[in-house]
N, C-alpha and C positions, 0 to 999 in steps of 0.2 A: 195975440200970441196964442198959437194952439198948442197946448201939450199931449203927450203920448196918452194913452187910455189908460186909468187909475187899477181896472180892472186886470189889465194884462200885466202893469208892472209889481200888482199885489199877486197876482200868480206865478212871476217869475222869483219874487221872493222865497214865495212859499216853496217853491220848486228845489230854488238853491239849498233851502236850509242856512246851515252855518257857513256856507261855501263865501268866500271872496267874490262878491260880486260888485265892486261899486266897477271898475272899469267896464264889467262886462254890460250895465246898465249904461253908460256913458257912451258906449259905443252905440248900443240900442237906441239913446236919444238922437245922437247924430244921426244915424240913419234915418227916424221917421224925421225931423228936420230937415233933410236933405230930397226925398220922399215928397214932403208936402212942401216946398216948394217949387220940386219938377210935374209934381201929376197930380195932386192937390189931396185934401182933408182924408175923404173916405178912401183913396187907395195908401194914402199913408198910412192909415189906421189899420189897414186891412194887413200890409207887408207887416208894420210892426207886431199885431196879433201871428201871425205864422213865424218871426223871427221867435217870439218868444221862447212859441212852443218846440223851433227847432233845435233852440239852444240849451231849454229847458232840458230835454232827453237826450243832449250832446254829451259825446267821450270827455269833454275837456269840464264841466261843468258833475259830472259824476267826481273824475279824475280829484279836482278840486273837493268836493265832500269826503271822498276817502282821504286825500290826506288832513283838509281839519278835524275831522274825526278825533283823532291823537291830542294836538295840539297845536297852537300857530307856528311853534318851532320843529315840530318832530314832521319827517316824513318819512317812511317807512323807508323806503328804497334810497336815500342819502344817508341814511345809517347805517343801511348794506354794504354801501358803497364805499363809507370812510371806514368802517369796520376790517373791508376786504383790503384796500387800500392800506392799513395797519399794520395787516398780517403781511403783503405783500412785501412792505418794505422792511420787517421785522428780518423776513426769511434773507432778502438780499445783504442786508445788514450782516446777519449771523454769515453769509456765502463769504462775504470780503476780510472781514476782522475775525477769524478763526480764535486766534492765542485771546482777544481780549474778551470777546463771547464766553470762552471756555472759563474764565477766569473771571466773569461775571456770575455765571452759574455755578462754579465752585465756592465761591466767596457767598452768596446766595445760599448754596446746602447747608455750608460752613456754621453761617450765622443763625439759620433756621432750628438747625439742630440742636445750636447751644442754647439756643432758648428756650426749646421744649425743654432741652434737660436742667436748666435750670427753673422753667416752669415748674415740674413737675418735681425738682427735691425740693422748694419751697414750699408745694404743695403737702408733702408729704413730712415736713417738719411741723408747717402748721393743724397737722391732723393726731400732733403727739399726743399717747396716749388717750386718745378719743374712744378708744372701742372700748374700756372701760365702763362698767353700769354706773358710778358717781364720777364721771370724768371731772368736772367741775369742781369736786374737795378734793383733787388732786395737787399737792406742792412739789416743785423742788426746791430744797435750799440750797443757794451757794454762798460761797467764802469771799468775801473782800478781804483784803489785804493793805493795809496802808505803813511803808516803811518807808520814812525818812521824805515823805513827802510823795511817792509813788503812791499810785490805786492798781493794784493788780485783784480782775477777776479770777475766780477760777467756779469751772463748773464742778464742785464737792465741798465736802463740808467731812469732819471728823467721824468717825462711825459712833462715837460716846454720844453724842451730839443727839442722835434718834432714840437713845435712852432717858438722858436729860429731858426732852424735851416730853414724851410718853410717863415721865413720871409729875414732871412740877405743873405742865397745862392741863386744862381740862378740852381744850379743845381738839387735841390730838388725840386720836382714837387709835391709829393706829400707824407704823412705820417698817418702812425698810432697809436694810443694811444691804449691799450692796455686793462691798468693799467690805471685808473688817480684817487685813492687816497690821491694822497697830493702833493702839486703843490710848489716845493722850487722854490728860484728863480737861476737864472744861469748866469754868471758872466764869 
């Protein structure tokens, strides 16, 4: 059993690179088999060395390296295509259903909107009093309330409150009154 020349099918390798080559080598073998059985050894040998070389520098065998280049799924030009394809049917789509397009895209601004803007006042609550040089010893106090079994907050506290509290702690340095329309006293 005579096989193809070791040297010609190590050159076709190297030729392909990373290209998809088992068919295009399988074909190769069937030919010089085919080859050396009609006209014998050395014109086998001889066609197979020129197939090589003709396949090696062929459109389809470049064609093949640029697209494994990418990846064994990507090919440039199928991506073009499904891409174009996309837009294609996007646009016909938008041509037929007008009322429900328009009412995807409003619903779309809609919702986009209300998100930035509640993006951005959460953002802007959690930046309370940040610009302050000791933001960090910054308090507020607030007021719970427990009557008859309820928990009511409230954001405030008595204005006597930041008195009390500037006279009996040491840890309070310093406070502010706000509010001081009506002065209870606090116990």
């Amino acid at each position: 059993m005579h096989k193809p020349p070791k040297l010609a099918t190590k050159f076709f390798l190297w030729a392909s690179g990373q290209a998809q080559n088992e068919d295009l080598l399988g074909d190769l073998q069937e030919l010089f088999e085919d080859k050396l059985e009609a006209e014998g050894q050395f014109k086998a040998q001889l066609y197979y060395w020129l197939e090589v070389i003709k396949l090696s520098f062929s459109y389809a065998l470049r064609k093949r390296k640029k697209d494994r280049s990418f990846s064994n799924y990507y090919s440039g030009q199928k991506l073009n295509t499904m891409i174009f394809s996309y837009i294609k049917i996007s646009i016909r789509n938008i041509k037929k259903q007008k009322l429900f397009t328009a009412l995807n895209v409003f619903g779309l601004a809609l919702g986009m909107s209300v998100a930035l803007l509640c993006l951005a006042m959460v953002s802007d609550l959690k930046q309370f009093d940040r610009f302050h040089k000791d933001s960090e010893d910054i308090y507020r106090i607030t007021t719970e309330l427990n009557t008859s079994g309820d928990r009511n907050h409230f954001a405030s506290s008595p204005p006597a409150l930041a008195e009390l509290l500037r006279t009996s702690s040491q840890q309070v340095t310093e406070s502010a009154v706000i509010n001081d329309h009506f002065f209870p006293t606090i116990k």
